[in-house]
C-alpha positions as CSV (number, residue, x, y, z in Angstrom):
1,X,204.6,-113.2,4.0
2,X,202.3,-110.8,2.0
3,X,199.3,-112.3,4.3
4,X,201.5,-111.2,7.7
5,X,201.6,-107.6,6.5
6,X,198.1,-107.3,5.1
7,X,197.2,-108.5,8.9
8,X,199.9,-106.5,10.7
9,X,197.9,-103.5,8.4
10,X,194.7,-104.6,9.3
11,X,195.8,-104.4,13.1
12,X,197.4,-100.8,12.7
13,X,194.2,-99.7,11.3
14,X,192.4,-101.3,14.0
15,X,193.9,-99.6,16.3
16,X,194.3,-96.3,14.5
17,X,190.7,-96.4,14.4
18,X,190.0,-97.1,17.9
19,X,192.4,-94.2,19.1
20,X,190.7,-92.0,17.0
21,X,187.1,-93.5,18.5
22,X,188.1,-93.4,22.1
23,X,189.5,-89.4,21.4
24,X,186.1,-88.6,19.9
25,X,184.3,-89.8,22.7
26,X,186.0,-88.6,25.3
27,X,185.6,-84.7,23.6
28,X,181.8,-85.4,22.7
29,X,179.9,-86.7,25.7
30,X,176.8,-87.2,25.7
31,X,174.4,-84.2,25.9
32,X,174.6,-84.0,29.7
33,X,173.9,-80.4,30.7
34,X,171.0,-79.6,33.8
35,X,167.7,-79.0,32.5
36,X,164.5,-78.2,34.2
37,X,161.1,-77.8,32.7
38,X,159.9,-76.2,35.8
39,X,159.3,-72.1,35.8
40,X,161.2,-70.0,38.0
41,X,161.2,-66.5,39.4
42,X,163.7,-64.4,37.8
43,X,162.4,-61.3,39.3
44,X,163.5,-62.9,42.7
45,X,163.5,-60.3,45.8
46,X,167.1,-62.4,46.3
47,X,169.3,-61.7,43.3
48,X,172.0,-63.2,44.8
49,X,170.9,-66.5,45.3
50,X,169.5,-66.6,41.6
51,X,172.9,-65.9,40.9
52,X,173.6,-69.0,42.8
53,X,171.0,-70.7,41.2
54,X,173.1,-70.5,38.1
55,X,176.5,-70.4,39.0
56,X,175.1,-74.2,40.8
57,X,173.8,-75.1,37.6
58,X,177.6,-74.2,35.8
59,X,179.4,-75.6,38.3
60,X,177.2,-78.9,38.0
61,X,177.6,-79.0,34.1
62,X,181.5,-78.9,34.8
63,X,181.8,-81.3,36.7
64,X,179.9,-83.9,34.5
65,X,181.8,-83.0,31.9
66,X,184.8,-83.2,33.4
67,X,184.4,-86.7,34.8
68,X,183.2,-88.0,31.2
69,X,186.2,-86.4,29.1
70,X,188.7,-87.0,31.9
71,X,187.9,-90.4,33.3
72,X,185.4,-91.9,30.9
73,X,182.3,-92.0,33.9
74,X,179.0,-91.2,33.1
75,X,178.1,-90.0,36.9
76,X,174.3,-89.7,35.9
77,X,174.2,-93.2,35.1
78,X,177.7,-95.0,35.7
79,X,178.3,-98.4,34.3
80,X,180.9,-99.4,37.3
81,X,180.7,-99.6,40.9
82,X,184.9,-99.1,41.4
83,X,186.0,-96.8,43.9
84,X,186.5,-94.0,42.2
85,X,183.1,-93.9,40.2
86,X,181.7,-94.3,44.1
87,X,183.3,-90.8,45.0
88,X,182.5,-89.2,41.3
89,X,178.6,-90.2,42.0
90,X,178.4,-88.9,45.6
91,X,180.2,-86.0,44.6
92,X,177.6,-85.3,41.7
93,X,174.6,-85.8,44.1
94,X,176.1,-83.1,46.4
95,X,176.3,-80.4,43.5
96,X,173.0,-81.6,42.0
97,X,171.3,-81.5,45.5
98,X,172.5,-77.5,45.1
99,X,170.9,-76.6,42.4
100,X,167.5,-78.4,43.2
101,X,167.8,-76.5,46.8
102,X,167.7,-73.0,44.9
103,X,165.8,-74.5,42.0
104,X,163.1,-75.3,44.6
105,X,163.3,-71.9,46.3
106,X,162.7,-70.0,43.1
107,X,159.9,-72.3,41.6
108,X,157.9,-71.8,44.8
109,X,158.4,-68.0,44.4
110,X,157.1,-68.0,40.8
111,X,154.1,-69.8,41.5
112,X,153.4,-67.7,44.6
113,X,153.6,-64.4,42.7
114,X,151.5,-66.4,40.3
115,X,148.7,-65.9,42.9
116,X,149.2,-62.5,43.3
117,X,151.8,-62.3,45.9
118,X,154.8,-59.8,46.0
119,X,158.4,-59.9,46.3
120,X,157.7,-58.4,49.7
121,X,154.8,-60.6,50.8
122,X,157.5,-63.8,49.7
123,X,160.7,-62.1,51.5
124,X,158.3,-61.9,54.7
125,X,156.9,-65.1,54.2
126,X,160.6,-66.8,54.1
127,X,161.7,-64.8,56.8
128,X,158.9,-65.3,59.3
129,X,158.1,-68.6,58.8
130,X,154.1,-67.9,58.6
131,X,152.0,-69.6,56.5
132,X,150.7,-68.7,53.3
133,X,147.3,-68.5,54.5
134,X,148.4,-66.7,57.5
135,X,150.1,-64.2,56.0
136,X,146.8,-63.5,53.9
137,X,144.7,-63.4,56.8
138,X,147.5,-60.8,58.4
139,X,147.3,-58.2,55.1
140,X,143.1,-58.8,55.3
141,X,143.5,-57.4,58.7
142,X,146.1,-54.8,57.8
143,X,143.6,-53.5,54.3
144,X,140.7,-53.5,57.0
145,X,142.6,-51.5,60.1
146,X,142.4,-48.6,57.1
147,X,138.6,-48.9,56.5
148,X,138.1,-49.6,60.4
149,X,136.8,-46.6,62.7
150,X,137.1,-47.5,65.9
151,X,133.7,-48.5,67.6
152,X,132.0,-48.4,64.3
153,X,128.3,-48.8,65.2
154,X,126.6,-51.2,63.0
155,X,123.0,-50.9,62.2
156,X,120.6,-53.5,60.9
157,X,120.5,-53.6,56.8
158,X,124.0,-51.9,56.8
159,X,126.8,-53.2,54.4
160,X,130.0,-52.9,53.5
161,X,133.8,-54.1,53.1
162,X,134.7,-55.1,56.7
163,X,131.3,-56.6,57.7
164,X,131.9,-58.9,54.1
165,X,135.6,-59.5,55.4
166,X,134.5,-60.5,58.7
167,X,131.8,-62.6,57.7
168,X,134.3,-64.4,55.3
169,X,136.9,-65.6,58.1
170,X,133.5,-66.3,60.6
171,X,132.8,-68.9,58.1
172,X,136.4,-69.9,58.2
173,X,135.6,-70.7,61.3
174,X,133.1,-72.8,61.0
175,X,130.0,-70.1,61.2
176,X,127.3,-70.8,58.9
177,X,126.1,-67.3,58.0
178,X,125.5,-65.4,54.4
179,X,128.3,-63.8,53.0
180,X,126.9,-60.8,51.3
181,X,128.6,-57.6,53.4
182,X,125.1,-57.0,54.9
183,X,124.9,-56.6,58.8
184,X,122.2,-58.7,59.8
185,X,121.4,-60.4,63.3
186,X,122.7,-63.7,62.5
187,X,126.5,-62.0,61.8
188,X,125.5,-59.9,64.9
189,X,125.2,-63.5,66.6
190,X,128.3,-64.9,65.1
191,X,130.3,-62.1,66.4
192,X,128.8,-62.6,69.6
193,X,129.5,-65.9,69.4
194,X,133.3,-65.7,68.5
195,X,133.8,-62.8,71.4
196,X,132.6,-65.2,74.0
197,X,134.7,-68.1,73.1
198,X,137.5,-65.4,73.1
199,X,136.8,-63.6,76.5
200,X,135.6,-60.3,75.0
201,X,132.6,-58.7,75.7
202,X,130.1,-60.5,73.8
203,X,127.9,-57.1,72.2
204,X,128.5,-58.6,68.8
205,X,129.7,-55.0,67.6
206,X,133.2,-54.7,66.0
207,X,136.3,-52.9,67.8
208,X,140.0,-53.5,67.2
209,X,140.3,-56.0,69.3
210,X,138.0,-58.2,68.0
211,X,139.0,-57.6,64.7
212,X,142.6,-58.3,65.8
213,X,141.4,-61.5,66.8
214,X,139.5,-62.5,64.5
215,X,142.0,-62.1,61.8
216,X,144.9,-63.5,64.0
């Protein structure tokens, strides 16, 4: 008799014990909350979608939580394939596929102002779907238009900013000429060169056409 209730004990702690496990686990999960090494912009032109950046991020966080404290799944790495984990794990990769969608938006905004572009050179980027080089190429031309006098006459031995801007994108194009801002007879050439190709009049002198073209 005394063995029965020492057992009948030992099974009420048991399960005492296990309650008390299962209730601790289900309130302490596992440290499950989004994390990202990777920089962002937080001076975003776009304030609103870093705000749903992190609003993504919270609404993620819930959800994991929720699923682990309410039905014991683990939706970033389940251990069962029923039904209902199914639907927890696709719903997870739909809020997760959120945040990595801003995440990536914001990440390739730091690391473009990171080579010196603006908020304004981004938001025109996004919005016009040019390249990066092209929009570079486009505010080359748009610094040299203010330096440009129409017709300029150029003169052997002469050198300045636009003849070095315009020998840099001739050798973008495959030219093989000095670039030192000098005007010399082989850049005289090369503009020749690249009006022909383009129908212009090939007097290898610089107007805004040509420049125009040449930095299109």
């Amino acid at each position: 008799m005394k063995q029965i209730i020492i057992f009948l004990l030992l099974v009420i702690v048991i399960l005492i014990g296990y309650g008390k496990y299962s209730q601790y686990k289900r309130f302490n999960s596992p440290e499950i909350d989004y994390k990202t090494t990777k920089k962002i912009d937080l001076q975003y032109h776009n304030q609103t979608l870093l705000m749903s950046y992190y609003e993504a991020i919270e609404t993620l966080n819930s959800y994991t939580k929720l699923q682990w404290t309410a039905n014991s799944i683990d939706v970033r790495a389940p251990k069962n394939d029923d039904l209902e984990t199914q639907i927890a794990v696709k719903e997870y990769a739909k809020k997760l596929a959120n945040v990595h969608y801003f995440g990536a938006i914001l990440e390739n905004s730091f690391k473009l102002k990171s080579q010196g572009m603006s908020n304004q050179d981004i938001e025109i980027l996004e919005n016009s779907g040019m390249s990066v080089e092209d929009l570079t190429q486009k505010n080359t031309f748009e610094s040299i238009k203010k330096l440009f006098t129409p017709n300029i006459q150029l003169y052997n031995g002469e050198k300045n900013t636009i003849i070095f801007e315009v020998q840099k994108r001739l050798v973008a194009l495959g030219d093989e000429i000095k670039i030192d801002g000098v005007y010399r007879i082989e850049t005289l050439n090369a503009i020749k060169k690249f009006e022909e190709k383009n129908g212009l009049m090939a007097d290898g002198y610089l107007d805004s056409l040509t420049l125009e073209l040449l930095f299109r």
